[in-house]
N, CA, C, O and CB atoms as a CASP TS submission, in Angstrom:
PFRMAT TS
TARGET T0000
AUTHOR 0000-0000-0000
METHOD Language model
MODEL 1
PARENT N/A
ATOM      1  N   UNK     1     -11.301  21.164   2.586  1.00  0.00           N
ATOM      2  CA  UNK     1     -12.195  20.426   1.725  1.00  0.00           C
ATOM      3  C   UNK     1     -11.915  18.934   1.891  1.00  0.00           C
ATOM      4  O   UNK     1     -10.773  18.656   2.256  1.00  0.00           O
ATOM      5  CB  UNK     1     -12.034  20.867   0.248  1.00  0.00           C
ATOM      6  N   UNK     2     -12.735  17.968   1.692  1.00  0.00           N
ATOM      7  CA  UNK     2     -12.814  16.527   2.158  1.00  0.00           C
ATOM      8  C   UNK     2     -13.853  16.311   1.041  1.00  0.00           C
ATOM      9  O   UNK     2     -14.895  16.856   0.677  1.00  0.00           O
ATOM     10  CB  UNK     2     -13.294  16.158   3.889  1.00  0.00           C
ATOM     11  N   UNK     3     -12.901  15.003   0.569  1.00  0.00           N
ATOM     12  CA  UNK     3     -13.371  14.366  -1.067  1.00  0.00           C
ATOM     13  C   UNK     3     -13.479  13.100  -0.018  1.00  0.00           C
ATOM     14  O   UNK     3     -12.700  12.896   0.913  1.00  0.00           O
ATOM     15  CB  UNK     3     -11.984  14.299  -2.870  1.00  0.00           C
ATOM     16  N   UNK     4     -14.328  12.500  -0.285  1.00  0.00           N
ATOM     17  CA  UNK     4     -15.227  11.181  -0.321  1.00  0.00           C
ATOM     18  C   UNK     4     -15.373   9.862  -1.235  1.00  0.00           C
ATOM     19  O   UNK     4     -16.164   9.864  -2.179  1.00  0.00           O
ATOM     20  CB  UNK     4     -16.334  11.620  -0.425  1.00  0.00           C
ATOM     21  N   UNK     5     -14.748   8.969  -0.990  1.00  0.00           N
ATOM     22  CA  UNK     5     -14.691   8.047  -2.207  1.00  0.00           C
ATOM     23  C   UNK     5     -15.811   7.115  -1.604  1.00  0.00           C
ATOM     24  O   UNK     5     -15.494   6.354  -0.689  1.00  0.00           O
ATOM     25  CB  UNK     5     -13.068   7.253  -2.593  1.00  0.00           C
ATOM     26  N   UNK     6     -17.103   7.140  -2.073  1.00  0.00           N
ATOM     27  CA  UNK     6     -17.845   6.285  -1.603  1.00  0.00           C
ATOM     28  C   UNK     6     -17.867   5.050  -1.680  1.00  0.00           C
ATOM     29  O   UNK     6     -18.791   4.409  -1.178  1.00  0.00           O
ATOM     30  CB  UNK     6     -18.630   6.506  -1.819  1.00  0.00           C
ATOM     31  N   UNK     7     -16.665   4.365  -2.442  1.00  0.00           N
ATOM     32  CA  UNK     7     -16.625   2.808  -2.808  1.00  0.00           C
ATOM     33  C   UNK     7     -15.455   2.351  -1.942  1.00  0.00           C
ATOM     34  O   UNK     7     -14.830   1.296  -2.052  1.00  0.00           O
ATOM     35  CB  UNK     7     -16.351   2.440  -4.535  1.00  0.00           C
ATOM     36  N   UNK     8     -15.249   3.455  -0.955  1.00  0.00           N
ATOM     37  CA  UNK     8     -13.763   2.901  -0.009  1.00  0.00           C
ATOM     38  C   UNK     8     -14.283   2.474   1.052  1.00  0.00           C
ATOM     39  O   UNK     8     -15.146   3.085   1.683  1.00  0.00           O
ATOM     40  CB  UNK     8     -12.529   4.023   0.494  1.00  0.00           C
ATOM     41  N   UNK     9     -13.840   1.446   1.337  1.00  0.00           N
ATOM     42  CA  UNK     9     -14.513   0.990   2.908  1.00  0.00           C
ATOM     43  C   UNK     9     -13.027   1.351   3.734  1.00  0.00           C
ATOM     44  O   UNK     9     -11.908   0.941   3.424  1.00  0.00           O
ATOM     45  CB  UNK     9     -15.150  -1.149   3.100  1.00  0.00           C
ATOM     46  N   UNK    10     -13.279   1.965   4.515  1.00  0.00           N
ATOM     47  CA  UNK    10     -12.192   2.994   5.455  1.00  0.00           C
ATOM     48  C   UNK    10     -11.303   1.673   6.347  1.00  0.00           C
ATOM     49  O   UNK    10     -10.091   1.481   6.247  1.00  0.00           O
ATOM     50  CB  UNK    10     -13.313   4.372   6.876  1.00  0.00           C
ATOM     51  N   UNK    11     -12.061   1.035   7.031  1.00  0.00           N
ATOM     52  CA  UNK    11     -11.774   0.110   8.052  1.00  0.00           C
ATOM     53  C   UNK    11     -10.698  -1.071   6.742  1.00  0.00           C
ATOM     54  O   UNK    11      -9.599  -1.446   7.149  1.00  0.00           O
ATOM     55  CB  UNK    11     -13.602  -0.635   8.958  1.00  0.00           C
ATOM     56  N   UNK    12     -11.019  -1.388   5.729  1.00  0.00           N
ATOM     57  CA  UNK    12     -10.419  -2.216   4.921  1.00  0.00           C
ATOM     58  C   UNK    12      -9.286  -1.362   4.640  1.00  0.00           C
ATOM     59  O   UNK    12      -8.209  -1.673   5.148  1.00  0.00           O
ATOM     60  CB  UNK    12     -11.229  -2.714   3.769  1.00  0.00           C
ATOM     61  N   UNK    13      -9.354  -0.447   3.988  1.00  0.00           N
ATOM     62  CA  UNK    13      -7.936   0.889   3.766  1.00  0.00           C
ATOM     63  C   UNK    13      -6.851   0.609   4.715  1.00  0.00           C
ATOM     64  O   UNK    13      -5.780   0.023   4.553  1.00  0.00           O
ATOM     65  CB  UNK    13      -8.419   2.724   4.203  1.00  0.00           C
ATOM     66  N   UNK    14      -7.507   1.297   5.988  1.00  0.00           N
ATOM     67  CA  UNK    14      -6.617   0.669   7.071  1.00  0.00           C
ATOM     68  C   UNK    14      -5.810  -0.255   7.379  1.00  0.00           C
ATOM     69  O   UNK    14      -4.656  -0.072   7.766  1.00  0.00           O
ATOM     70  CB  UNK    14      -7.018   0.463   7.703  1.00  0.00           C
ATOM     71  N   UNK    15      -6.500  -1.599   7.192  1.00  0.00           N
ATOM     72  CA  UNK    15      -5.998  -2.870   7.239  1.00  0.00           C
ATOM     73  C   UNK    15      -4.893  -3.101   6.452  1.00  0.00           C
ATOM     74  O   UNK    15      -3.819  -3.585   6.808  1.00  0.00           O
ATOM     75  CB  UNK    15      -6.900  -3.727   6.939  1.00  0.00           C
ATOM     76  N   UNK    16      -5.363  -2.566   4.901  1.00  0.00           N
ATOM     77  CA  UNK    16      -4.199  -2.843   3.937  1.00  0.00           C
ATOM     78  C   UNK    16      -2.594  -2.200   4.633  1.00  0.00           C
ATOM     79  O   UNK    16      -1.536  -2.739   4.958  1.00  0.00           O
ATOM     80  CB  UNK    16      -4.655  -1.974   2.318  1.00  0.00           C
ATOM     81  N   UNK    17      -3.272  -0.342   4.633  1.00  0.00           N
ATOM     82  CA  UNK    17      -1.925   0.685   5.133  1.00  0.00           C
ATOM     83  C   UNK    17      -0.875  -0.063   6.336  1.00  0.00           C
ATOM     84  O   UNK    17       0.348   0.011   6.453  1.00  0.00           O
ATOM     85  CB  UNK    17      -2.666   2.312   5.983  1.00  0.00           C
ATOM     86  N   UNK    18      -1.974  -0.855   7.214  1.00  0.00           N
ATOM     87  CA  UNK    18      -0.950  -1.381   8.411  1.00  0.00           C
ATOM     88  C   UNK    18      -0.003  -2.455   8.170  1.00  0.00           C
ATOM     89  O   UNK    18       1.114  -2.660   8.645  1.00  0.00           O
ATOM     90  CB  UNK    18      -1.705  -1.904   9.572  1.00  0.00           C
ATOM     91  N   UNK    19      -0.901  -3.277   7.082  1.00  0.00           N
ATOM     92  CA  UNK    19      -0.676  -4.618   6.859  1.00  0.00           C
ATOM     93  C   UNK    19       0.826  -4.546   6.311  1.00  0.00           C
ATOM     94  O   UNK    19       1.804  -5.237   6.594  1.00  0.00           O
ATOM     95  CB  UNK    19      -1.798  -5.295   5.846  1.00  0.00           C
ATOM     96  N   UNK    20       0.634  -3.212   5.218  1.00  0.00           N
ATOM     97  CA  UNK    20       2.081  -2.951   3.760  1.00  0.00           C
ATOM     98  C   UNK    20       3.146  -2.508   5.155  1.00  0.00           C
ATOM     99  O   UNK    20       4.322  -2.856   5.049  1.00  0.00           O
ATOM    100  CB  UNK    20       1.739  -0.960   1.966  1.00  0.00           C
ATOM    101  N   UNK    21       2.721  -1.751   6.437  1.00  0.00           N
ATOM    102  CA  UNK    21       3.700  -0.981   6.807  1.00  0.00           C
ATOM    103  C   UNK    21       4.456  -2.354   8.086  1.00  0.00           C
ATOM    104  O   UNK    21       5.652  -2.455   8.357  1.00  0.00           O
ATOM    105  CB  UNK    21       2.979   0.766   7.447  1.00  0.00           C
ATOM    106  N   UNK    22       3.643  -2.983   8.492  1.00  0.00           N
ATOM    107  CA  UNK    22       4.342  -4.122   9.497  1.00  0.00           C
ATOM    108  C   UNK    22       4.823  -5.051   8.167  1.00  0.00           C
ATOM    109  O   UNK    22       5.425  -5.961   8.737  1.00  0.00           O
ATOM    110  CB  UNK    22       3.051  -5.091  10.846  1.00  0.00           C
ATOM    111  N   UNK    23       4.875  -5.244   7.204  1.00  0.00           N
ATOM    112  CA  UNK    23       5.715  -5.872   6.177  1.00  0.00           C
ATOM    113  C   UNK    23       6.655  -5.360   5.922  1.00  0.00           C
ATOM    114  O   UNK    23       7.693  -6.016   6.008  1.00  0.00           O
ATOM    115  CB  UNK    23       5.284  -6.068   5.137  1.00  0.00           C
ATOM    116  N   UNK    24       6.703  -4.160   5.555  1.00  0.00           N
ATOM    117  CA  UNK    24       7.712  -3.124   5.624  1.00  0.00           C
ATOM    118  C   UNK    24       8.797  -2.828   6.465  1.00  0.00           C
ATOM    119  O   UNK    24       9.858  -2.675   5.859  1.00  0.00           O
ATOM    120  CB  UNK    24       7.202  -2.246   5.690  1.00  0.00           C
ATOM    121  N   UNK    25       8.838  -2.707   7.637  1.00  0.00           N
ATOM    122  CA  UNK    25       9.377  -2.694   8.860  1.00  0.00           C
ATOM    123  C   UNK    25      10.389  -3.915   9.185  1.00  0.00           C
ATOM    124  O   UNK    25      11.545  -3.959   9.608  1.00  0.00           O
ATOM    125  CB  UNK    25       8.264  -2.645   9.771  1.00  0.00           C
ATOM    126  N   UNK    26       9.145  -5.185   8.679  1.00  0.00           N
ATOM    127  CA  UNK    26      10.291  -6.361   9.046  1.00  0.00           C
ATOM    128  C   UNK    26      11.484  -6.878   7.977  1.00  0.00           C
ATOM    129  O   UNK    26      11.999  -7.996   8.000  1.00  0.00           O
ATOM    130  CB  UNK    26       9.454  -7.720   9.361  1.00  0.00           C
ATOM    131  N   UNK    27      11.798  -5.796   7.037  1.00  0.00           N
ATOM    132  CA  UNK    27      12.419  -6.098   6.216  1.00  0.00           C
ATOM    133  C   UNK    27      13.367  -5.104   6.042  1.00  0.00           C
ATOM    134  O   UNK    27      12.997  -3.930   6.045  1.00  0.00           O
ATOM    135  CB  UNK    27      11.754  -6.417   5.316  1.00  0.00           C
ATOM    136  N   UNK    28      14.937  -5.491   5.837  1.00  0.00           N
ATOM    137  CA  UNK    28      16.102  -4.701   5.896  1.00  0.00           C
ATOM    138  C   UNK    28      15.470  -3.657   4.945  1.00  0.00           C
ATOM    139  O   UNK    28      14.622  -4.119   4.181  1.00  0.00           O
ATOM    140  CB  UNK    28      17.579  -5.441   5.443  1.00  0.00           C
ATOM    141  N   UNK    29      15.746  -2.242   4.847  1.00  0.00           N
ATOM    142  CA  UNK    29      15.641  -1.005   4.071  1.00  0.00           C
ATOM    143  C   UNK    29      15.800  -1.759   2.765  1.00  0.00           C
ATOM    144  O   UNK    29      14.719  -2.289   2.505  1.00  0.00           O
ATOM    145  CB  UNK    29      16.779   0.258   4.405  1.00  0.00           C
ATOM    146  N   UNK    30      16.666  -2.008   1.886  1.00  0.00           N
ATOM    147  CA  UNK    30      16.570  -2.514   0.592  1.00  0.00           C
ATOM    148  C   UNK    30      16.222  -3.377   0.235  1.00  0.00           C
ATOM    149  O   UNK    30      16.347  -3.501  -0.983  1.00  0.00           O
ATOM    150  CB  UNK    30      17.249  -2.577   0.103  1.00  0.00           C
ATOM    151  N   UNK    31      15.608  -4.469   0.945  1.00  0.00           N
ATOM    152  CA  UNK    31      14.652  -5.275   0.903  1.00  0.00           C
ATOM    153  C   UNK    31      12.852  -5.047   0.821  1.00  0.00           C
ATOM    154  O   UNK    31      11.899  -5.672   0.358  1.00  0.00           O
ATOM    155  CB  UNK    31      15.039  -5.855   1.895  1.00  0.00           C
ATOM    156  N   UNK    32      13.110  -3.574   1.680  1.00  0.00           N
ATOM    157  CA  UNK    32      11.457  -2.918   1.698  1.00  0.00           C
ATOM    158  C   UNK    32      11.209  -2.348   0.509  1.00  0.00           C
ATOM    159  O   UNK    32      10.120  -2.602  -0.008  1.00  0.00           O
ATOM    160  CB  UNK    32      11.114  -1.706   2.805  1.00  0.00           C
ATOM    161  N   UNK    33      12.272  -1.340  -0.283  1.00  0.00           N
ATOM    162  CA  UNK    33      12.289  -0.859  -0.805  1.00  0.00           C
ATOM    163  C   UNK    33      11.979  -1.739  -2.053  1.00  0.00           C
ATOM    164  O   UNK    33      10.955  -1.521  -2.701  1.00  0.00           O
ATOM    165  CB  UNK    33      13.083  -0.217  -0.506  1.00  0.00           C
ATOM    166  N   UNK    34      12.868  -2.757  -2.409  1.00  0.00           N
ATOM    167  CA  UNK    34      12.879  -3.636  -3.148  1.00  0.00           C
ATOM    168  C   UNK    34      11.229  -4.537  -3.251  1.00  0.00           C
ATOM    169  O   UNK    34      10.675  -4.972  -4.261  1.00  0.00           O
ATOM    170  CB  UNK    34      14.111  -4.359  -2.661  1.00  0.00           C
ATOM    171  N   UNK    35      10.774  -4.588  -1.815  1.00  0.00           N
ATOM    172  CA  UNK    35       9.371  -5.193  -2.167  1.00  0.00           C
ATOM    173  C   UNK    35       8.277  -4.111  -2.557  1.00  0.00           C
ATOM    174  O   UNK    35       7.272  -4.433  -3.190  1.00  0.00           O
ATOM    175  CB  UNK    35       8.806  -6.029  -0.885  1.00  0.00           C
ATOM    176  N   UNK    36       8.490  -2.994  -2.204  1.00  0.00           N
ATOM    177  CA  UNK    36       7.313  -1.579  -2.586  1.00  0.00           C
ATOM    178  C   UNK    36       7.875  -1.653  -4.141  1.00  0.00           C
ATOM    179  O   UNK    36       6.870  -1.684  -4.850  1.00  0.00           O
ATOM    180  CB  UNK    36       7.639   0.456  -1.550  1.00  0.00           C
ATOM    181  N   UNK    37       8.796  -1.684  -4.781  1.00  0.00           N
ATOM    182  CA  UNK    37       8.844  -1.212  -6.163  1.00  0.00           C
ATOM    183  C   UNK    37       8.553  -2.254  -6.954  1.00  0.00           C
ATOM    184  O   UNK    37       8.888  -2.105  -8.129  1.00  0.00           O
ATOM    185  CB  UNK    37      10.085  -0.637  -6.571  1.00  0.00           C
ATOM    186  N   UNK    38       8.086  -3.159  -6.700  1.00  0.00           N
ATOM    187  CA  UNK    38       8.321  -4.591  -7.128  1.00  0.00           C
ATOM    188  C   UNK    38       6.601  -4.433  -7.544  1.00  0.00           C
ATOM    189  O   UNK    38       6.002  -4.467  -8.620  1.00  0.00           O
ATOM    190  CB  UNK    38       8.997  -5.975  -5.733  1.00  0.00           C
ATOM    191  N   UNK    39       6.285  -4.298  -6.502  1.00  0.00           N
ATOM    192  CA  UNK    39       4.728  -4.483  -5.881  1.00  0.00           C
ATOM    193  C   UNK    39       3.740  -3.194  -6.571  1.00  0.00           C
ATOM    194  O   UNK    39       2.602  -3.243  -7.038  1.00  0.00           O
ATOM    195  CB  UNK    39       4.770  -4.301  -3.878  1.00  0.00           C
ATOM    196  N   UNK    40       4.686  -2.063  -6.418  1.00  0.00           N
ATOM    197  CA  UNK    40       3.606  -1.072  -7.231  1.00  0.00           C
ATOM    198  C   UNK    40       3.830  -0.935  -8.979  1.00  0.00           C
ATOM    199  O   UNK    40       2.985  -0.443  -9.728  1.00  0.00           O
ATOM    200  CB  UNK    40       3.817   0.623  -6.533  1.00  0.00           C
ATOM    201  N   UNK    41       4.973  -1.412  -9.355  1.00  0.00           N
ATOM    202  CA  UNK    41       4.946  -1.964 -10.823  1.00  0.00           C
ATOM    203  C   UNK    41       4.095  -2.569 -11.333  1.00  0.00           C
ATOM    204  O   UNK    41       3.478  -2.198 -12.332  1.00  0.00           O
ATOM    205  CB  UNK    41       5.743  -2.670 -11.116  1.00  0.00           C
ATOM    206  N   UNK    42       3.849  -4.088 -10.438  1.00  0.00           N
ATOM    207  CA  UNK    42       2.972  -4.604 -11.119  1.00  0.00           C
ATOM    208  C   UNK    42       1.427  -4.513 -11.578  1.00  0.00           C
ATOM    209  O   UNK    42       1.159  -3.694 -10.698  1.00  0.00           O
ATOM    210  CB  UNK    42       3.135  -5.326 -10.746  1.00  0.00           C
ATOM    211  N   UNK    43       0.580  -4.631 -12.030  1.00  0.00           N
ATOM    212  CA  UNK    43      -0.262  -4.354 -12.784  1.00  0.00           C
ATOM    213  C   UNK    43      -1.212  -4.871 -11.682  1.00  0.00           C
ATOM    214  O   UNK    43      -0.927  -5.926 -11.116  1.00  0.00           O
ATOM    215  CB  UNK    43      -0.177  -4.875 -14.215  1.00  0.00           C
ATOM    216  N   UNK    44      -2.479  -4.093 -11.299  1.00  0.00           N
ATOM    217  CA  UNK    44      -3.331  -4.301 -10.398  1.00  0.00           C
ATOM    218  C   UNK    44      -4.298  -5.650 -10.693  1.00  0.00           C
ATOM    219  O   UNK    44      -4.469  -5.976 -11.867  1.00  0.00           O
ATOM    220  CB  UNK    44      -4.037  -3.036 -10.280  1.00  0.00           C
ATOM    221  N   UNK    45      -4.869  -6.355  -9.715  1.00  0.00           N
ATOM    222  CA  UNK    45      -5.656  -7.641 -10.136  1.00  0.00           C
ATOM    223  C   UNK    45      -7.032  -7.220 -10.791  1.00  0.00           C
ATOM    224  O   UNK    45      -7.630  -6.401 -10.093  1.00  0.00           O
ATOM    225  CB  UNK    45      -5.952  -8.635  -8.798  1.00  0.00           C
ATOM    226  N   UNK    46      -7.693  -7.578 -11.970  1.00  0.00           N
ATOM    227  CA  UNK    46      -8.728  -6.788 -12.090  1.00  0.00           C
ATOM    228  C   UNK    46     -10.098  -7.677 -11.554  1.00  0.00           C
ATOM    229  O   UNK    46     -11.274  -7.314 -11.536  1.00  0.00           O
ATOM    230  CB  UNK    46      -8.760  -6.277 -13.615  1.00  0.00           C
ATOM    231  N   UNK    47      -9.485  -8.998 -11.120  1.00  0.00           N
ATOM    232  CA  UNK    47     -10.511  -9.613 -10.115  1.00  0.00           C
ATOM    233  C   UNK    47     -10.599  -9.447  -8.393  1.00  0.00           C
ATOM    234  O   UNK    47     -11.309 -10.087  -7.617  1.00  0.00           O
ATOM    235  CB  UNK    47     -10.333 -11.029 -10.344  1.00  0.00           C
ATOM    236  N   UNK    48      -9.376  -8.089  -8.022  1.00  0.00           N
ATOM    237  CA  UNK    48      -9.540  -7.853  -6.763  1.00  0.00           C
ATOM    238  C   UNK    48     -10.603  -7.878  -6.224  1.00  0.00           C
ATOM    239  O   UNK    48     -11.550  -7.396  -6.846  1.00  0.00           O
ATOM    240  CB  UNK    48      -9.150  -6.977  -6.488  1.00  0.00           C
ATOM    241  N   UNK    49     -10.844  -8.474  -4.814  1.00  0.00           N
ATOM    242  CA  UNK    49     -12.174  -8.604  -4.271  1.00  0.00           C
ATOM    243  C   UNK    49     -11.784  -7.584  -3.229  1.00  0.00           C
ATOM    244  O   UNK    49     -12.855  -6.990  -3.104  1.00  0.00           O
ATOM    245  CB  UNK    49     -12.738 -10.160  -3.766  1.00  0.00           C
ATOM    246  N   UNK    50     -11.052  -7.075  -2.509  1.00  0.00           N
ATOM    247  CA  UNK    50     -10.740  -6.115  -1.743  1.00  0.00           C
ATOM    248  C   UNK    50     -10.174  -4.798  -2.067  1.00  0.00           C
ATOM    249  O   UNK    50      -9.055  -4.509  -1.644  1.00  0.00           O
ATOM    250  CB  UNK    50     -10.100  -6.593  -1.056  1.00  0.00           C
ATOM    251  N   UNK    51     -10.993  -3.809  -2.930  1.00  0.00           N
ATOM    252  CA  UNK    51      -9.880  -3.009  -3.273  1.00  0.00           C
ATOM    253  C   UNK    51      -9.894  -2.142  -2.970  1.00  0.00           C
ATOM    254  O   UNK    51      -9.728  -1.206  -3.753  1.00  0.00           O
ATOM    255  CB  UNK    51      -9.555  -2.829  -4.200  1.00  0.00           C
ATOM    256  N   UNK    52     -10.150  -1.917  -1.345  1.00  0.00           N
ATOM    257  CA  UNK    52     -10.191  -0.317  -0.227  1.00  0.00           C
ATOM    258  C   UNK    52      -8.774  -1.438   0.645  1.00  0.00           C
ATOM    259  O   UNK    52      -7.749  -0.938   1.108  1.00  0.00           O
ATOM    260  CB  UNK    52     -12.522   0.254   1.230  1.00  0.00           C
ATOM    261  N   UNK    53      -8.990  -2.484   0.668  1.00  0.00           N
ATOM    262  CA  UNK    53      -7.539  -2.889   1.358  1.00  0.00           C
ATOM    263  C   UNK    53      -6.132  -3.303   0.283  1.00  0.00           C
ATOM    264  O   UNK    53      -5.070  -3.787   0.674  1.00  0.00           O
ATOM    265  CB  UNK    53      -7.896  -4.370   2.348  1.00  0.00           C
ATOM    266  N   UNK    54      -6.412  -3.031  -0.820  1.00  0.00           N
ATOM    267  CA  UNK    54      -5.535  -3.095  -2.234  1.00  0.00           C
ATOM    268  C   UNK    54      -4.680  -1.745  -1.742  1.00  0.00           C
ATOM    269  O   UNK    54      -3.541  -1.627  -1.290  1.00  0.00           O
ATOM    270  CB  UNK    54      -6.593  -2.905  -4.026  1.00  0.00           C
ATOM    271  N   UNK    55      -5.661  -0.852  -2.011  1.00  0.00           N
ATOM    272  CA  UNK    55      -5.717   0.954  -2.069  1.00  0.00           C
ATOM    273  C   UNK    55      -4.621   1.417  -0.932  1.00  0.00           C
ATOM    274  O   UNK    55      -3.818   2.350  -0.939  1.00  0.00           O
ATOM    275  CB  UNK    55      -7.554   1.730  -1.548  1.00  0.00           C
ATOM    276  N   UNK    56      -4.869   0.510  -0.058  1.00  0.00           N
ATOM    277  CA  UNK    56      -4.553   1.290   1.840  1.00  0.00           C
ATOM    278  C   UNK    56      -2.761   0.501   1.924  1.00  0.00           C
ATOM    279  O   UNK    56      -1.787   0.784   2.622  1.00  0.00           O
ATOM    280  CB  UNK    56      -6.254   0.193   3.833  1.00  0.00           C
ATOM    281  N   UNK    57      -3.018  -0.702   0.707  1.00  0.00           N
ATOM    282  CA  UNK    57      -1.569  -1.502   1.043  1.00  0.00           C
ATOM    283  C   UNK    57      -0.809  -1.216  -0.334  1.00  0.00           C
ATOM    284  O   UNK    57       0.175  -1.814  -0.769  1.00  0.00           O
ATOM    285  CB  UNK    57      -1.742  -3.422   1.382  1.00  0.00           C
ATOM    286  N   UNK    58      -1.350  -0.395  -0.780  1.00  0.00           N
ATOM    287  CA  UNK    58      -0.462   0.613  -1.999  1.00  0.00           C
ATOM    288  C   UNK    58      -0.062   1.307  -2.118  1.00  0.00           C
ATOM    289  O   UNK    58       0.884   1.532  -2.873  1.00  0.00           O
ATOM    290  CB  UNK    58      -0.598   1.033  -2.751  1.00  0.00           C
ATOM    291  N   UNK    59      -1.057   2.546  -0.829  1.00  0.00           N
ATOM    292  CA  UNK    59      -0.616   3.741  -0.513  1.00  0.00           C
ATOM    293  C   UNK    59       0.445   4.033   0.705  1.00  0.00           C
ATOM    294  O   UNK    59       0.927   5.132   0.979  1.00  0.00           O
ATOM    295  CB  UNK    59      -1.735   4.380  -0.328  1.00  0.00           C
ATOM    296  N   UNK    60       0.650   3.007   1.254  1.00  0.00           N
ATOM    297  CA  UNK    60       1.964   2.737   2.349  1.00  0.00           C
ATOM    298  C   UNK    60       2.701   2.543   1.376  1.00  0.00           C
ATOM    299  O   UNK    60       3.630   3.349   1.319  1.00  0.00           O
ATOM    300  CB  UNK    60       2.034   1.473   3.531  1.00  0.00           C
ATOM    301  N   UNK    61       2.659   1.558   0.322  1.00  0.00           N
ATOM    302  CA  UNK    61       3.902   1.308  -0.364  1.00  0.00           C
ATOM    303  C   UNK    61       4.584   2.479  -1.229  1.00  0.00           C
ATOM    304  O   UNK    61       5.791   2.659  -1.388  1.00  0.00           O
ATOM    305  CB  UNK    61       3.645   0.177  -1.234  1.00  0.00           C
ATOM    306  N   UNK    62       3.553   3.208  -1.733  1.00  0.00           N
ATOM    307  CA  UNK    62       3.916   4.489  -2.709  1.00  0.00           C
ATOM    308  C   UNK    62       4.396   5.653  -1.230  1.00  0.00           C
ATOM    309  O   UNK    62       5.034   6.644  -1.583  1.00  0.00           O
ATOM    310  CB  UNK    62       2.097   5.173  -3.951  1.00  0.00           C
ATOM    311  N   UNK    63       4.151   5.547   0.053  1.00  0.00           N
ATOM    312  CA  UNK    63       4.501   6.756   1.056  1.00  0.00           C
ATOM    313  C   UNK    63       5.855   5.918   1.225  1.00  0.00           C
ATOM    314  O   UNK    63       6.780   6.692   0.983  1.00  0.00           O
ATOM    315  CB  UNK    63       3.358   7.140   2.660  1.00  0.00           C
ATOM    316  N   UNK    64       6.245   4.897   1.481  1.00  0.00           N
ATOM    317  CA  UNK    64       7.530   4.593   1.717  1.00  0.00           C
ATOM    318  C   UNK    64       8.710   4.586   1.019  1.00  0.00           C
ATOM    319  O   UNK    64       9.838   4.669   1.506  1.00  0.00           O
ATOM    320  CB  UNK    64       7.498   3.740   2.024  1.00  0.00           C
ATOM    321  N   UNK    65       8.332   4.457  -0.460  1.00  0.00           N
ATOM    322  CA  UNK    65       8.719   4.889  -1.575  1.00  0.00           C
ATOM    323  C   UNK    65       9.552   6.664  -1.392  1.00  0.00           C
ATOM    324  O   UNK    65      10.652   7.216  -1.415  1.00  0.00           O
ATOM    325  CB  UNK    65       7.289   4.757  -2.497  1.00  0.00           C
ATOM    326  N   UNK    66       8.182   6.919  -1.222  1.00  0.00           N
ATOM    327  CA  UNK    66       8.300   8.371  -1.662  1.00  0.00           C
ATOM    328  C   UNK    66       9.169   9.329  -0.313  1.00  0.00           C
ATOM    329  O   UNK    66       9.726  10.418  -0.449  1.00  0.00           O
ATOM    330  CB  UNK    66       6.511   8.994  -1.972  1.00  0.00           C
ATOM    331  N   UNK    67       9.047   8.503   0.949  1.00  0.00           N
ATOM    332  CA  UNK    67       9.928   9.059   1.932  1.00  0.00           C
ATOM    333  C   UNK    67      11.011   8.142   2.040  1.00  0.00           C
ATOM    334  O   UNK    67      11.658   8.555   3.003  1.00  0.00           O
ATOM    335  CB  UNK    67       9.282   9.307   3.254  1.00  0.00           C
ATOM    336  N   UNK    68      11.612   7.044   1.549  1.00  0.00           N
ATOM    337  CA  UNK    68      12.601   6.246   1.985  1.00  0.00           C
ATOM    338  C   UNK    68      13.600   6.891   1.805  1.00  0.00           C
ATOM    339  O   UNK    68      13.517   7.879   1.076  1.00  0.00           O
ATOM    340  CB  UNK    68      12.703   5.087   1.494  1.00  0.00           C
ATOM    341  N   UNK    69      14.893   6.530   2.424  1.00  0.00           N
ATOM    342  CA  UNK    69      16.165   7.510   1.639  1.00  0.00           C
ATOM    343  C   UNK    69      16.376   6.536   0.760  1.00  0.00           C
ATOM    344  O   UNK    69      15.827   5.434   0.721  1.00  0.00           O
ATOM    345  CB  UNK    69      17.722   8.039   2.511  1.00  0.00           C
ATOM    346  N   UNK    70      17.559   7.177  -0.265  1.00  0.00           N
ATOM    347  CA  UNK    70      17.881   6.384  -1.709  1.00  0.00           C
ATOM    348  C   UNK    70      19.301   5.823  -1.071  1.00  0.00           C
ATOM    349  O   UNK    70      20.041   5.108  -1.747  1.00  0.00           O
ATOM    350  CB  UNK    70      18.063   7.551  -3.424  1.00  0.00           C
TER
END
């Protein structure tokens, strides 16, 4: 089954997911870690103008999270 979010622009998603994960990468493990928890705490912009590339650079941050070791 395949759910459809029609307000996601896919190509922007993307951008975000790559964008959070080459940020990610260039930063020592507890430094990444330290910027994903930092970052998904805070409270979303409710004047986001991008928010399929919000979405895509949130959901790297919550997968790195969720696979990092502790």
């Amino acid at each position: 089954m395949t759910i459809t979010d029609t307000h996601l622009d896919p190509d922007l998603f993307r951008q975000g997911f790559d964008d959070a994960n080459t940020r990610l990468n260039a930063f020592p493990p507890a430094w990444a870690r330290h910027h994903a928890s930092t970052i998904m705490a805070a409270a979303r912009d409710s004047d986001d103008d991008r928010p399929s590339y919000t979405r895509g650079y949130r959901a790297a941050l919550y997968g790195y999270l969720r696979h990092s070791a502790v």
